[in-house]
C-alpha positions in Angstrom: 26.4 -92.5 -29.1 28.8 -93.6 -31.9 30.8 -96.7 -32.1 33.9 -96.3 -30.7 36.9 -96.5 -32.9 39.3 -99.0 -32.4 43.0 -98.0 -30.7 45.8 -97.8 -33.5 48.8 -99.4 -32.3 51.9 -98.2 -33.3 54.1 -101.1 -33.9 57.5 -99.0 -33.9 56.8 -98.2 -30.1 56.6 -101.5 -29.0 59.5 -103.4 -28.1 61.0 -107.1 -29.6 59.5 -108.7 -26.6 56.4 -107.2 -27.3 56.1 -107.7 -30.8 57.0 -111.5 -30.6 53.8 -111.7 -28.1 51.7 -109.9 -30.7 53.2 -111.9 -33.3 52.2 -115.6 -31.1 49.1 -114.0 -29.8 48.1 -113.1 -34.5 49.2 -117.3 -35.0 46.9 -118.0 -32.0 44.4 -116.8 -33.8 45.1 -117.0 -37.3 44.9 -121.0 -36.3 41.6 -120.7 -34.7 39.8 -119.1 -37.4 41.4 -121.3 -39.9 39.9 -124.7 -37.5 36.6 -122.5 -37.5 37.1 -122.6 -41.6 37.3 -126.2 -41.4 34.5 -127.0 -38.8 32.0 -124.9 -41.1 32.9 -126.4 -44.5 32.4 -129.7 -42.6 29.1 -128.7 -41.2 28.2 -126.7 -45.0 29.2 -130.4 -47.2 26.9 -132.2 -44.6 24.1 -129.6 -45.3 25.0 -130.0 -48.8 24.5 -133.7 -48.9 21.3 -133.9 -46.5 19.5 -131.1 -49.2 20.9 -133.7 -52.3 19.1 -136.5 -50.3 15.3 -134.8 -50.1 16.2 -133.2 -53.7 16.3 -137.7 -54.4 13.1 -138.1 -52.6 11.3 -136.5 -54.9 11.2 -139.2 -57.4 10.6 -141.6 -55.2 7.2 -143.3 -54.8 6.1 -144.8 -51.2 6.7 -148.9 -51.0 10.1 -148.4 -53.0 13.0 -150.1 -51.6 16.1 -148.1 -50.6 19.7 -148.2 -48.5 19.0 -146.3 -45.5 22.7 -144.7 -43.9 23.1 -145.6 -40.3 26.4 -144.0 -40.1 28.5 -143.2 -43.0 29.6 -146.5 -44.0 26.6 -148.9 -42.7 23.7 -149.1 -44.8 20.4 -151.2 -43.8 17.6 -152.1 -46.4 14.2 -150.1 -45.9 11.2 -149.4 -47.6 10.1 -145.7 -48.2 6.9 -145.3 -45.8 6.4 -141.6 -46.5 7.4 -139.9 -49.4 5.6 -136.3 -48.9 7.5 -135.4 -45.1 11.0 -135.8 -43.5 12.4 -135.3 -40.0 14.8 -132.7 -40.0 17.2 -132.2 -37.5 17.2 -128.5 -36.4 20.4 -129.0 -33.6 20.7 -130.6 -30.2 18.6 -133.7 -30.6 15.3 -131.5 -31.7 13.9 -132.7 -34.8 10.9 -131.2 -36.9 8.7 -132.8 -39.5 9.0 -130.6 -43.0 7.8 -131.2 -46.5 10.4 -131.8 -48.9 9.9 -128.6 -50.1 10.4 -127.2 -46.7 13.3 -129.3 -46.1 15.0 -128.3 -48.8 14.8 -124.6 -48.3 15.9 -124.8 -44.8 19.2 -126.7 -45.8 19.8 -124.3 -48.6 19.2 -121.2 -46.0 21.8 -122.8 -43.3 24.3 -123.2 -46.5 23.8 -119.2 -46.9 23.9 -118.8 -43.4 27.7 -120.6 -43.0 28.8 -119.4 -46.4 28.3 -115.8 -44.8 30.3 -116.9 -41.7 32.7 -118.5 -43.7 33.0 -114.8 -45.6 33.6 -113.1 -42.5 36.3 -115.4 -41.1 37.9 -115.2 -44.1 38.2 -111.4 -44.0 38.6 -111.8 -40.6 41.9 -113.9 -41.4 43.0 -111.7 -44.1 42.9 -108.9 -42.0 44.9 -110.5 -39.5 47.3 -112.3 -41.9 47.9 -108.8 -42.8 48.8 -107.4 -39.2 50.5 -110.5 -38.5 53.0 -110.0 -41.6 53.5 -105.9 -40.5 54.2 -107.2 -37.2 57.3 -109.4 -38.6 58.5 -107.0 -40.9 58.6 -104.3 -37.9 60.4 -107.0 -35.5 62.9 -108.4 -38.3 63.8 -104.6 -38.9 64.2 -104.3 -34.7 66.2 -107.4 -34.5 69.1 -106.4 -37.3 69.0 -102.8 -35.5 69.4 -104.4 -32.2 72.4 -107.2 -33.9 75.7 -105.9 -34.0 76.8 -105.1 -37.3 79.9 -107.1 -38.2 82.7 -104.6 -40.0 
């Protein structure tokens, strides 16, 4: 069975009241996507930075002194144990031991992952950006209809 096709609304049927809903439900929204935006490039720089940080390993050679980040302004001394592994955090406190060639290609296939989400919210907010600004045009033309014209 094909996909249904989405309903066409017809904006000059609805009412002002009804097109100012619309137009609050389209900023709703368009303001959720646009915090989703700005979650993911978050989460895609962290990625970004973690990948940078096994790509440094490399060169490293075990017994080498380093800073070690325990948050993102605290740093501790520590000497490099291991230099072939890493612990990579896969999501909710589960962790797996990877080469660093492993490593780095699972960081670099989350980037393409949230840089393909972050392609489809951003057509996704085009799209509505672009109902959202036919909406308003169609309610600005309603409300000077509606206003009493001054002679």
């Amino acid at each position: 069975m094909p996909a249904a096709e989405p309903q066409r609304l017809r904006l000059d049927a609805l009412d002002p009241k009804d097109l100012s809903m619309l137009q609050q439900q389209l900023q709703e929204e368009l303001q959720g996507l646009g915090s989703s935006t700005v979650a993911l490039q978050k989460v895609a720089g962290e990625l970004g930075m973690s990948g940078a940080g096994v790509e440094r390993l490399k060169d490293r050679k075990a017994g080498q002194q380093m800073l070690l980040p325990l948050t993102s302004s605290l740093y501790v001394n520590g000497t490099l144990d291991n230099v072939d592994t890493v612990l990579v955090e896969l999501g909710t406190g589960y962790y797996a031991e990877k080469s660093l060639t492993e490593a780095m290609d699972y960081f670099q296939r989350k980037l393409l992952l949230l840089r393909d989400e972050l392609d489809k919210i951003g057509q996704a907010m085009s799209e509505k950006q672009r109902i959202h600004e036919q909406v308003v045009q169609v309610l600005r033309r309603k409300q000077q209809a509606a206003a009493p014209s001054k002679s």
